[in-house]
C-alpha positions, 0 to 999 in steps of 0.5 A, spaced: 300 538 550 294 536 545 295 534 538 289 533 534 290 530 526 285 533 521 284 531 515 283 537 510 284 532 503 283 525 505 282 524 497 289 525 497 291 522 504 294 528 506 293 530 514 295 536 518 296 535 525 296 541 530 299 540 536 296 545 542 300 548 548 295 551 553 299 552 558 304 557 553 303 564 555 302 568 548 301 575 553 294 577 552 286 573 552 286 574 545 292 568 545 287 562 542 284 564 535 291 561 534 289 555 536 284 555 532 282 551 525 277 557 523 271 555 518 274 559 512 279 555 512 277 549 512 272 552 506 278 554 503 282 547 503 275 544 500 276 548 494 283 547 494 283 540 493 279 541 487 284 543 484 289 539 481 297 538 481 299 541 476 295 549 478 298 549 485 306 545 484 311 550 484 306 557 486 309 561 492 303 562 497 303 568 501 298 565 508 295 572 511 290 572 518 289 568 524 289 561 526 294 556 525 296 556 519 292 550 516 292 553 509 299 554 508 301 548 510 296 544 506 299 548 500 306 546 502 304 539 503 300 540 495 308 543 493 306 550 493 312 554 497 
């Protein structure tokens, strides 16, 4: 088991760290992009933390495509739901 912190929005202190399994059997090759931290993801985290509290506390968030779910979880950590 692998575990890799990321810091999304160091001004804010608030790290995301994803625990990977390698040896989880997901049925298919094409299992690993939900492993992955996907660059539009950090692209749109970076503009995310541009905004302030006030824009995001409260919102419901619905996170749609791959990986592990990075952006959604930076959004709950900012108040979303």
């Amino acid at each position: 088991i692998w575990s890799r912190r990321l810091d999304l929005d160091p001004t804010r202190n608030l790290p995301l760290t994803v625990v990977e399994d390698p040896t989880l059997d997901f049925g298919g090759d094409d299992a690993w992009c939900s492993w992955c931290l996907w660059p539009a993801a950090k692209v749109l985290v970076r503009y995310l933390a541009t905004l302030g509290d006030a824009e995001l506390v409260g919102r419901s968030v619905l996170e749609l495509g791959a990986g592990c779910g990075a952006v959604g979880m930076y959004l709950s950590r900012r108040g979303c739901s």
